[in-house]
Every structure is written in C-alpha cells, then in structure tokens.
C-alpha positions in Angstrom: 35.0 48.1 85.9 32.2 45.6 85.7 33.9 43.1 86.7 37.4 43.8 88.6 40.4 41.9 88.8 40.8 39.9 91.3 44.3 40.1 93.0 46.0 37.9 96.1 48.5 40.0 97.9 50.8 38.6 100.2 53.9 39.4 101.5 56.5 36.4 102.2 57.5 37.5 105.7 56.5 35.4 108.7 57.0 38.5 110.9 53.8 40.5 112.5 55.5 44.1 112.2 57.6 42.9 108.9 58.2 46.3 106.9 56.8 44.0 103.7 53.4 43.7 105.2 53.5 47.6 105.9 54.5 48.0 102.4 52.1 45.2 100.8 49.1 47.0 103.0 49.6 50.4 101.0 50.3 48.5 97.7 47.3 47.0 98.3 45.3 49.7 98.7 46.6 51.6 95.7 45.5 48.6 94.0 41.6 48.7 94.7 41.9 52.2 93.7 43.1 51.6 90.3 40.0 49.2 90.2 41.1 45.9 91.3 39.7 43.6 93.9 42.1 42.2 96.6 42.4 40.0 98.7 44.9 39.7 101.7 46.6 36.5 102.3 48.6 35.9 105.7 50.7 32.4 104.3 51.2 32.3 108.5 47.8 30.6 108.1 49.2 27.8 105.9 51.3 24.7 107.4 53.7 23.5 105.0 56.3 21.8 105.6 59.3 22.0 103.6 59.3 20.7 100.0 60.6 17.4 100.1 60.0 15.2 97.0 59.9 12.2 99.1 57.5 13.6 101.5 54.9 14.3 98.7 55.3 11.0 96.8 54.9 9.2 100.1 51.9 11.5 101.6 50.8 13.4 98.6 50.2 17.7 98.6 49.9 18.6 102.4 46.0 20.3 102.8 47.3 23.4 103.1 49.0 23.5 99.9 46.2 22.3 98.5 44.0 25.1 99.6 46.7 27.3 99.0 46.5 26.4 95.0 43.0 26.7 94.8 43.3 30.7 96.6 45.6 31.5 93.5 43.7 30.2 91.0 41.1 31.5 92.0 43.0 35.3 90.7 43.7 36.7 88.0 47.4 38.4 89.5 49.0 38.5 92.5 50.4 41.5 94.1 54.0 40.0 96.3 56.1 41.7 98.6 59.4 40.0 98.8 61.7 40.8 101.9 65.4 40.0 101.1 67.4 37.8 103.1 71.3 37.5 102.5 69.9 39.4 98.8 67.6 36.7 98.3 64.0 35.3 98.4 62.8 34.3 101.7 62.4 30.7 102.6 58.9 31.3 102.7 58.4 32.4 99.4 60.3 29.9 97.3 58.8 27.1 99.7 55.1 28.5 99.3 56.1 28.7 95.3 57.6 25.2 95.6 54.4 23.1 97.0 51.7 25.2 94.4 53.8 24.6 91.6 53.1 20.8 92.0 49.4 21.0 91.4 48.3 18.8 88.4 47.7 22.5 86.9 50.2 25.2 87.4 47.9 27.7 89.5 50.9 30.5 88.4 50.5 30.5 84.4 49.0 32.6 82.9 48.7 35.1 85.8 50.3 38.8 86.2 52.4 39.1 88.9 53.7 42.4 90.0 56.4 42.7 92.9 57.5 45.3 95.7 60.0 44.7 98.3 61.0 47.3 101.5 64.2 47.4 103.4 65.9 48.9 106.0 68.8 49.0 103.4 69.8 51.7 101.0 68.9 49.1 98.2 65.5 48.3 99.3 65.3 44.8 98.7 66.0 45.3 94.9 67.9 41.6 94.6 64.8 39.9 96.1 62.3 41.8 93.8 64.8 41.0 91.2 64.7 37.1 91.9 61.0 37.4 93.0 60.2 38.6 89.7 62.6 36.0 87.6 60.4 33.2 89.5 56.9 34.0 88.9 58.0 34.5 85.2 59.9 31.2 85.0 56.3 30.2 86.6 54.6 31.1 83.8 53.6 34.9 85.2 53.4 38.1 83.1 55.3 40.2 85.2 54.5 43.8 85.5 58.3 45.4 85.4 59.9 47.8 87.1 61.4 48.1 90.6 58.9 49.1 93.3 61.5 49.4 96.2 61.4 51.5 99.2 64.9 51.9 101.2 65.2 52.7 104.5 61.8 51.4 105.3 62.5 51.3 109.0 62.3 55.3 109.4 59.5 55.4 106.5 56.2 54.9 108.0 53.9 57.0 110.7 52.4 55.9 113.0 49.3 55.2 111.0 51.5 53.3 108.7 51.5 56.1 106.2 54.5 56.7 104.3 56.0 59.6 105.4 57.1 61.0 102.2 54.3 61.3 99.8 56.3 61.1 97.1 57.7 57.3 97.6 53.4 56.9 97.1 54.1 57.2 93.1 55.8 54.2 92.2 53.2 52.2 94.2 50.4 53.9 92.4 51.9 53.1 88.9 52.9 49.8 90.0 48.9 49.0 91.2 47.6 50.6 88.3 49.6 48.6 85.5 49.2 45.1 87.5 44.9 46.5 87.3 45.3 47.5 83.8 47.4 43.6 83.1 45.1 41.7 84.7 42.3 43.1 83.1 43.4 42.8 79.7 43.9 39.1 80.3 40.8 38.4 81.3 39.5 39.2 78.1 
C-alpha cells in the first residue's frame, strides 16, 4: 500500500496488566500486517477530568482533550478495545468519547472504527463491544461488524503474551484486515 492507513489503537482500561491491552497489542499487530499503520495510544497519558458542561463553558476544552482530538483526527480508523464493567463501557471510554466529541469538528465522523473486547467471562465482553460499537456509530463511525471477543481471557495468554490457542488468532486477523481494507477505501 503506498500509502497505509493510519490507525489509533487504544484500549479504554486504566489498568497496566488489563487483558484489553493484551488483546489490543495482538489486534494491533494483525493490523500492520494487513497493511495498516498504527499507532498505540495509552489515554493514561491524558488528564481529563470528568465531562462536566459547566466545567467547559467556564474553562473551555481541558489541553489534554484538546491534543487528544487532534491524535484522532489525525487517523483514518481507530482500532478500540473495550473492557466491560457491570456489561457496560468503561468510564474511561465514554469520558474520553465525551470531551473529543465537543471539538468545533467532530474528530469521530467519517472514521472506521472496529472493536474487540476480552474477559475473564464466558461472554467476553460482548455487551461492551456491543455498546462500544453503537457509540462510535452514533459518532458518526463506519463500524467494521462483527464480534471480536475473547472469553476467558485470564487463562488465554503465555507468557509472551501469545494467545494460547492459535485459533482464537482468526477473528483478530479478519477483524484487522476489514478495518485495513475500510479505512483504505475511504481515503479515496
């Protein structure tokens, strides 16, 4: 590809050994194969406070979301593992989502997002992913579908952070690829 997509991967855990950022590091990784170029974003390196209405008519966008729109528009798709708390988004995620979605220019439309999510549960964070993606497209994504889940996360990995089974690899793959293939296509 001449010139490769250009993809932000995050995951929206604040945890250093979260399962999502294991998962988000192989999804990541399947995604420059299929020809996309990505870059890893830790939102632990962004201070925002929690949206408050009041606080940004008062103060404006903190810096950090700020710099945190500019990242995402500077991509063409965004590659997000979503962790589920109580079957939902985390905090982090719908906060993060909540300051950039105030920029003058919605830094989300027009974008492909594609979603994975990892659990210790049976149902691999399927109702976050499920949410996750019903946001980015309310946001004006094109969402790849499809569920990239992987249950039982917590017994899943080596130690080198591999998966164990080779086969729970496939859905990642197809997953990277489409979001390559997406992104791509939209950029003309």
């Amino acid at each position: 590809m001449a010139n490769p997509p250009r993809i932000l991967a995050f995951a929206a855990s604040a945890r250093r050994e979260s399962l999502n950022r294991r998962f988000l590091a192989l999804a990541a990784e399947a995604t420059r194969e299929a020809g996309g170029e990505v870059t890893l974003l830790d939102l632990n390196g962004f201070s925002l406070p929690l949206y408050n209405g009041d606080l940004e008519d008062a103060q404006g966008l903190p810096a950090d979301a700020v710099r945190l729109i500019g990242i995402v528009a500077g991509h063409h798709g965004l590659l997000v593992a979503s962790p589920e708390y109580n079957s939902m988004v985390t905090p982090l995620l719908k906060n993060t989502v909540d300051w950039c979605s105030r920029a003058e220019a919605n830094p989300f439309d027009g974008k492909v997002a594609a979603v994975i999510s990892a659990s210790p549960g049976m149902h691999g964070g399927v109702r976050s992913l499920q949410m996750a993606q019903q946001l980015f497209l309310k946001l004006g994504c094109h969402v790849v579908p499809g569920q990239c889940i992987l249950p039982h996360a917590d017994g899943a990995f080596d130690e080198e952070g591999r998966l164990k089974d080779p086969r729970a690899r496939k859905p990642v793959q197809a997953l990277a690829a489409r979001l390559v293939l997406e992104a791509a296509r939209l950029m003309g």
